[in-house]
C-alpha positions as CSV (number, residue, x, y, z in Angstrom):
1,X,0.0,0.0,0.0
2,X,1.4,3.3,-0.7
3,X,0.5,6.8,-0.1
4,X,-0.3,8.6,-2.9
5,X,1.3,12.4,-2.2
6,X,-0.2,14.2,-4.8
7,X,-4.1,15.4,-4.2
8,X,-5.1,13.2,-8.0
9,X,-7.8,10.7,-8.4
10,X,-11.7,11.9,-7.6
11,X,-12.9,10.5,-4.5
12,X,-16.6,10.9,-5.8
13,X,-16.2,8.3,-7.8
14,X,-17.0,6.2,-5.1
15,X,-20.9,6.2,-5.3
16,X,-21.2,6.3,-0.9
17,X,-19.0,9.3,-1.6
18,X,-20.4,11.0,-3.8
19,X,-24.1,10.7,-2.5
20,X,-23.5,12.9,0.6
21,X,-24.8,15.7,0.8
22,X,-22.8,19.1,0.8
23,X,-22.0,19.4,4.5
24,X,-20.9,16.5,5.3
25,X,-19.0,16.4,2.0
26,X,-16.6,19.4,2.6
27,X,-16.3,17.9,6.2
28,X,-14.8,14.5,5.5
29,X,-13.1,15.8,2.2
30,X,-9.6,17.0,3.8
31,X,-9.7,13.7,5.8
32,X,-9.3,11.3,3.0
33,X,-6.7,10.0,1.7
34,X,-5.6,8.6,-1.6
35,X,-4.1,4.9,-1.9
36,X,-2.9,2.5,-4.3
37,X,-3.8,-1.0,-3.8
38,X,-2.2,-4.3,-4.7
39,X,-4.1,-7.6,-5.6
40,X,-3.4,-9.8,-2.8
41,X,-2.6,-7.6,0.1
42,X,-4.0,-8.0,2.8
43,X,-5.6,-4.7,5.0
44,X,-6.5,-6.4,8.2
45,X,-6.3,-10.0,9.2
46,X,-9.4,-11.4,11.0
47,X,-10.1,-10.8,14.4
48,X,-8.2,-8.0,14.3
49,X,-9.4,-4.1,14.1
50,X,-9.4,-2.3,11.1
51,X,-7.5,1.0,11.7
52,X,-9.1,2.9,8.5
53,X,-12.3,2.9,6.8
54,X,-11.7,2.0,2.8
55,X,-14.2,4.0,0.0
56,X,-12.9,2.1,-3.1
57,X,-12.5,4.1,-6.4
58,X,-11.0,1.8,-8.7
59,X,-10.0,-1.2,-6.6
60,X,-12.4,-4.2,-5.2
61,X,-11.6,-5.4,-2.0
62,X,-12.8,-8.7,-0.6
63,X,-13.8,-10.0,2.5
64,X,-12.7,-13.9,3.2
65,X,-13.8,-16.0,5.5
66,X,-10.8,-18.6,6.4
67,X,-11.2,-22.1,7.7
68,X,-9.2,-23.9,10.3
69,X,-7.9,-26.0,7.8
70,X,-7.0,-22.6,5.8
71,X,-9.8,-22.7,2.9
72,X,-11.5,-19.8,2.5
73,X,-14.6,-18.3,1.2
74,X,-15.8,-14.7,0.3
75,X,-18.2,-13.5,2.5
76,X,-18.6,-9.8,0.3
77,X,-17.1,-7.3,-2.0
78,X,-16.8,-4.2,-2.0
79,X,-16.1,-1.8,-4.9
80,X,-16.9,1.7,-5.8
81,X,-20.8,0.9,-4.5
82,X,-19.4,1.2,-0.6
83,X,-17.2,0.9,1.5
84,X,-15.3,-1.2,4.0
85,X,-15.4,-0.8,7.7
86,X,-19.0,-1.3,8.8
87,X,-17.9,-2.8,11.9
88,X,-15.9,1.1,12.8
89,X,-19.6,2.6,13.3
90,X,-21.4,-0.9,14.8
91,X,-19.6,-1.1,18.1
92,X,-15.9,-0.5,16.6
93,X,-15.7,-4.8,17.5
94,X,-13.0,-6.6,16.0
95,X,-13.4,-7.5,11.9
96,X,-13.9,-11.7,11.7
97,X,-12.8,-11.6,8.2
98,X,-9.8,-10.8,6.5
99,X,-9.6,-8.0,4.4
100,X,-7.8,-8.7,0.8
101,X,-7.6,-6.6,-2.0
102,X,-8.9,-8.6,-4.8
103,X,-8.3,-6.0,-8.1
104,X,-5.5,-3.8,-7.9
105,X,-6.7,-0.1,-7.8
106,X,-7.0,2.7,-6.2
107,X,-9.3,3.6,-2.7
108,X,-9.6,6.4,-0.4
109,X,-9.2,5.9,3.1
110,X,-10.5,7.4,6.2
111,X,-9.1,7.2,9.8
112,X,-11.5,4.9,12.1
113,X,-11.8,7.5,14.5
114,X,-13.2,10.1,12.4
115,X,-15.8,7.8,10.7
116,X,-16.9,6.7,14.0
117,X,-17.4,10.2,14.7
118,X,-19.5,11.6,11.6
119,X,-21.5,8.4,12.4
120,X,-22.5,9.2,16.1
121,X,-23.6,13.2,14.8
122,X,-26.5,11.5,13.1
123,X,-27.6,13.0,10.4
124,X,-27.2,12.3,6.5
125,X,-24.1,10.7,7.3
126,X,-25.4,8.3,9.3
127,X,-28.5,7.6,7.3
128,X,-26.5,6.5,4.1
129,X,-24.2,4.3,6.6
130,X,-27.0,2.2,7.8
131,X,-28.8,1.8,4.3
132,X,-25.2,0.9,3.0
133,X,-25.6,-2.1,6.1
134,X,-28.9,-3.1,5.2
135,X,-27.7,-3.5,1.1
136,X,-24.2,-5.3,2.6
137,X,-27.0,-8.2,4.8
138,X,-28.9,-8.3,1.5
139,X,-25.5,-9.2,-0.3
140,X,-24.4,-11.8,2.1
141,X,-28.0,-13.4,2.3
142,X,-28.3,-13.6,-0.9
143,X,-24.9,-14.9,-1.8
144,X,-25.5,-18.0,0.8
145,X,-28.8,-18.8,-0.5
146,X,-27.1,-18.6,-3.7
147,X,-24.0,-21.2,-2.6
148,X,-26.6,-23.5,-1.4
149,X,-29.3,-23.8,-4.1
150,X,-27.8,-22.8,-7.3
151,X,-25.5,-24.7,-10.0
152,X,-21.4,-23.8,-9.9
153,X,-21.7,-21.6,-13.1
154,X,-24.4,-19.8,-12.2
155,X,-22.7,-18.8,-8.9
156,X,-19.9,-17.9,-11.2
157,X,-22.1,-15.9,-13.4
158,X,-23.6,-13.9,-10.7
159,X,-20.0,-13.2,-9.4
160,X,-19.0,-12.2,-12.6
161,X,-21.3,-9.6,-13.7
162,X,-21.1,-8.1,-10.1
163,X,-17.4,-8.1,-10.3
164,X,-17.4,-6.2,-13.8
165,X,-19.9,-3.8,-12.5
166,X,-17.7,-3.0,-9.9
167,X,-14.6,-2.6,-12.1
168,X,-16.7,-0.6,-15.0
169,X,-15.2,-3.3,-17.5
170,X,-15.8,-6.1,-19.9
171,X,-12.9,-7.7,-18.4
172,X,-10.8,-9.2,-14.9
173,X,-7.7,-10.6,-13.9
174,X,-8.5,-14.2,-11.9
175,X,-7.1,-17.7,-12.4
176,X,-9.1,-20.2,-11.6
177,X,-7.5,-21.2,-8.1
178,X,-8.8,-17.6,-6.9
179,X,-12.1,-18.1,-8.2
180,X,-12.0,-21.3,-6.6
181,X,-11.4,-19.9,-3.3
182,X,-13.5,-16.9,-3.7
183,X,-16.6,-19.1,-4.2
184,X,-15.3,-21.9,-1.8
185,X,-15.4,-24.7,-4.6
186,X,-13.5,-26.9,-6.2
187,X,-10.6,-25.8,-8.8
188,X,-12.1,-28.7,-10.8
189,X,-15.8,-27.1,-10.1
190,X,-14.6,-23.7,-11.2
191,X,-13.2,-25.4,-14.5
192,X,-15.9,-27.2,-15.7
193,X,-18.1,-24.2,-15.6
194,X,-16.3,-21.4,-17.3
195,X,-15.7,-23.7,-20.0
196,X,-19.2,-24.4,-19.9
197,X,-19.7,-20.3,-20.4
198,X,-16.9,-20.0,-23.1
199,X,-18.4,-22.8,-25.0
200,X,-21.9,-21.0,-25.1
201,X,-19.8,-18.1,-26.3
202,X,-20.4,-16.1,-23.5
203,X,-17.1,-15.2,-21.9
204,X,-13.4,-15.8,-23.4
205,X,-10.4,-17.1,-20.8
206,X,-7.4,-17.4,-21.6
207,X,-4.3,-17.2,-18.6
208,X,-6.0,-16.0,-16.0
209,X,-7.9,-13.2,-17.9
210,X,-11.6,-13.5,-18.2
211,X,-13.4,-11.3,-21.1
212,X,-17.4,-11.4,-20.9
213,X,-18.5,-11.2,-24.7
214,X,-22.0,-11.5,-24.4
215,X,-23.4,-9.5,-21.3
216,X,-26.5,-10.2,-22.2
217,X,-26.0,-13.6,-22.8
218,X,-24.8,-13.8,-19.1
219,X,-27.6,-12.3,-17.2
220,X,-29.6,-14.3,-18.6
221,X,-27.6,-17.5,-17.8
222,X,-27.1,-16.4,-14.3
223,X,-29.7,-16.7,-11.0
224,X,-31.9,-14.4,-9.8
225,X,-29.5,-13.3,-7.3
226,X,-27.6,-11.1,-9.2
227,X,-30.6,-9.2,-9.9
228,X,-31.7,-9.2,-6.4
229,X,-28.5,-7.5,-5.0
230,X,-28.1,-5.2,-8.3
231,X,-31.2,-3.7,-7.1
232,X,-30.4,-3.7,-3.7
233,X,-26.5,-1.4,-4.7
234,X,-29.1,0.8,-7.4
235,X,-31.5,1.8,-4.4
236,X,-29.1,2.8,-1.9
237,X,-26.9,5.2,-4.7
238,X,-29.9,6.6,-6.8
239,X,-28.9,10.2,-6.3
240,X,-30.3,12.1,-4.1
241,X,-31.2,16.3,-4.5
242,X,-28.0,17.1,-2.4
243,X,-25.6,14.3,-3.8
244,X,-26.8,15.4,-6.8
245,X,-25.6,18.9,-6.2
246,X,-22.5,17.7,-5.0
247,X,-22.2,15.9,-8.6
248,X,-23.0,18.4,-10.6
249,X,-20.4,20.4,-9.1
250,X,-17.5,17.4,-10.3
251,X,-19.0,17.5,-13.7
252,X,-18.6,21.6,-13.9
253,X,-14.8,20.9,-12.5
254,X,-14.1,18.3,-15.2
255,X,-15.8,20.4,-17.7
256,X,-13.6,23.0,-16.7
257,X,-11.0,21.2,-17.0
258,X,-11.5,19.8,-20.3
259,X,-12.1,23.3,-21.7
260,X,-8.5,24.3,-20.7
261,X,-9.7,25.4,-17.4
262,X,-6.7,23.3,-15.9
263,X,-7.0,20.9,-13.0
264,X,-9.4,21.5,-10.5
265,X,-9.2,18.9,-7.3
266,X,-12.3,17.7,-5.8
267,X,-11.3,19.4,-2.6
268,X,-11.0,22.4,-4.1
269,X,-14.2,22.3,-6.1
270,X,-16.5,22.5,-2.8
């Protein structure tokens, strides 16, 4: 993890971010910091405490549940939809998973103590915070009944087209042994069904890259589940009047910007 000293990136690209309102906005603003994020390390081991709250730009971090016998299977992700941390704001009680970057990127952090504290003000802040919760139990639920009941390549499809939401792309880094322990299935299990998708032409793999050629070919090969919790991310970040100000304030900056108005910072635009 590394630092990143110059004030680049846009923070309101995380959707969490960029649906509070103006207030609280300008308030946690100077506290953030920009980070870059490698696939496969590791933020906080479990039953540890997280020090920092993560709002994920660019990167998708994961949340594993590990085994006594050292298997492991995600319990969440978390990409530019939220945020990790919940447990800072629900009692500040020790994280049970581990925390693992899954896709390399780039997420802005925020010191535990200060989330804790736009939390216990009330407000907006912690409005959106709870929602966020509710949308996270909706994920997990839905991803066990999901483990349970449905075929290995429909898991995988649901993954999938969550994952590429996530990312904004057509296409992810993950080999087959990752997905294997991401799901908590068998390598061989994994295998069989992406060659099962490529087959029906809906998704190319070749060395650990995965391409999704036919989107809609996917959804419609995939559970209900993915629909379920799509719905469940699209409620909690439709837009409201003062996100939506705060927004429309970016789109001026980078408008600005693109007109030769040089650089303006998302600090700096508030």
């Amino acid at each position: 993890m590394s630092i990143n000293a110059a004030p680049t990136g846009d923070p309101l690209r995380n959707k969490l971010l960029s649906a509070l309102p103006r207030l609280e906005w300008s308030r946690l603003r100077p506290n953030l910091e920009l980070i870059d994020l490698s696939s496969g390390e590791i933020l906080c081991e479990s039953d540890s405490r997280l020090t920092h709250a993560y709002f994920p730009t660019t990167a998708t971090i994961s949340l594993m549940y590990i085994m006594c016998d050292g298997s492991s299977s995600e319990i969440a992700a978390v990409g530019s939809e939220g945020l990790v941390g919940i447990t800072l704001f629900m009692g500040n009680a020790a994280t049970m998973n581990r925390v693992v970057v899954q896709n390399r990127g780039r997420a802005y952090r925020l010191r535990a103590e200060i989330l804790k504290a736009e939390f216990t003000q009330g407000g907006a802040m912690q409005h959106l915070l709870l929602r966020y919760t509710q949308a996270r139990l909706t994920l997990i639920g839905q991803t066990a009944a999901c483990n349970r009941r449905h075929a290995i390549e429909q898991q995988l499809c649901r993954w999938l087209l969550l994952s590429l939401d996530r990312l904004g792309s057509d296409e992810l880094t993950m080999t087959h042994e990752m997905l294997a322990s991401t799901l908590g299935v068998r390598r061989e299990g994994i295998t069989e069904a992406a060659l099962k998708l490529q087959a029906a032409g809906l998704i190319k793999y070749s060395r650990g890259r995965i391409t999704v050629v036919d989107r809609e070919g996917l959804e419609a090969s995939c559970c209900e589940c993915y629909g379920v919790v799509r719905r469940a991310l699209d409620h909690l970040t439709a837009p409201s009047p003062q996100g939506a100000a705060v927004s429309s304030v970016r789109e001026r900056s980078r408008s600005a910007a693109a007109n030769g108005g040089g650089h303006v910072s998302g600090a700096s635009a508030i």
